[in-house]
C-alpha positions as a printed Julia matrix, in Angstrom:
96×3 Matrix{Float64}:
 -49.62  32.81   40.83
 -47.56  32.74   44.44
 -47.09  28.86   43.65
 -45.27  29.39   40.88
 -42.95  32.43   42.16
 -41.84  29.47   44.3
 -42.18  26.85   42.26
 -39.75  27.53   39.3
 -36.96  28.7    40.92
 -36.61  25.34   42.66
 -37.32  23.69   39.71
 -34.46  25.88   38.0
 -32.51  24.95   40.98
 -33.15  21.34   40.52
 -32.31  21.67   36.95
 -29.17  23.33   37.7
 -27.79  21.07   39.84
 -28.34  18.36   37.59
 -26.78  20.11   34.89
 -23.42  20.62   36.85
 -23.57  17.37   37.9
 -23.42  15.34   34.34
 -21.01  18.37   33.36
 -18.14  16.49   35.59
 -19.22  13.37   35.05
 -18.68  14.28   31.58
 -15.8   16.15   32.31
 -14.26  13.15   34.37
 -14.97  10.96   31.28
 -13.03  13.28   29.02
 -10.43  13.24   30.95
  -9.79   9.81   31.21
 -10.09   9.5    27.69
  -7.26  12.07   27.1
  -4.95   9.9    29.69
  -6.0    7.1    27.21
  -4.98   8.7    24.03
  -1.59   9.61   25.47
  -0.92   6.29   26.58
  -1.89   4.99   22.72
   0.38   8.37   21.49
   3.4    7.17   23.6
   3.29   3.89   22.46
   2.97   4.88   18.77
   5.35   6.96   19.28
   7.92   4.21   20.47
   7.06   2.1    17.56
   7.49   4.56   15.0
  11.24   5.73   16.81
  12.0    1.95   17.03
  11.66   1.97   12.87
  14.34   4.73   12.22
  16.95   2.66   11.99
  15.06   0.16    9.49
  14.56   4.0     7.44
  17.97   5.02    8.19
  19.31   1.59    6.39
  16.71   2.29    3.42
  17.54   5.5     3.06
  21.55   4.59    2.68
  21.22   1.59    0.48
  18.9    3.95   -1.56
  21.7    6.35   -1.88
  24.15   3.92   -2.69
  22.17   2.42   -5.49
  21.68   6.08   -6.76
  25.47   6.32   -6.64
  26.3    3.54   -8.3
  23.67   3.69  -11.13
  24.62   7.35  -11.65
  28.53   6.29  -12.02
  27.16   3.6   -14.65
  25.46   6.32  -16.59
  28.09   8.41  -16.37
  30.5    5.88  -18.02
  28.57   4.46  -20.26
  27.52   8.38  -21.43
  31.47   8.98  -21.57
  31.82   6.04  -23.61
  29.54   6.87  -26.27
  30.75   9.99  -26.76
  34.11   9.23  -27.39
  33.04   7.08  -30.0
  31.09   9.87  -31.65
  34.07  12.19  -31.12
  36.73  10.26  -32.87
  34.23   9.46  -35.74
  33.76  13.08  -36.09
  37.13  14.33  -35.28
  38.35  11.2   -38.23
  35.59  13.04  -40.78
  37.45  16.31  -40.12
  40.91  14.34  -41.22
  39.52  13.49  -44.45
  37.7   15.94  -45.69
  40.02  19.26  -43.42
């Protein structure tokens, strides 16, 4: 019974130790995978910011096509309803 009184806390000393000691190397690990991810996040980053004014070019050629098929709607919408207005206002002639 004395033997193991001295026997397990060593052991649990033992244990310990090697616990702490794959917790850094862990730890270490992690961290140099962090410095990795930020280095891949940067660069991302640079890519994406490089496309913005690619987006920025979309994005106004987009609006001008809006623009432009909006005025031909427009038009074409103002043309067809004079046509129906002097029909109708021509009705009102003959039979007013």
């Amino acid at each position: 019974m004395a033997d193991l009184t001295t026997i397990l806390p060593i052991l649990l000393y033992i244990f310990g130790i090697i616990l702490m000691i794959v917790l850094i190397i862990v730890g270490l690990k992690l961290l140099q995978l962090f410095d990795k991810m930020e280095r891949i996040m940067d660069n991302v980053e640079d890519k994406v910011n490089s496309l913005n004014g690619l987006f920025n070019v979309i994005n106004k050629t987009t609006s001008g096509i809006d623009l432009i098929s909006t005025r031909i709607v427009n038009g074409i919408t103002g043309i067809i309803s004079k046509i129906f207005k002097k029909e109708k206002s021509e009705e009102e002639d003959i039979y007013g």
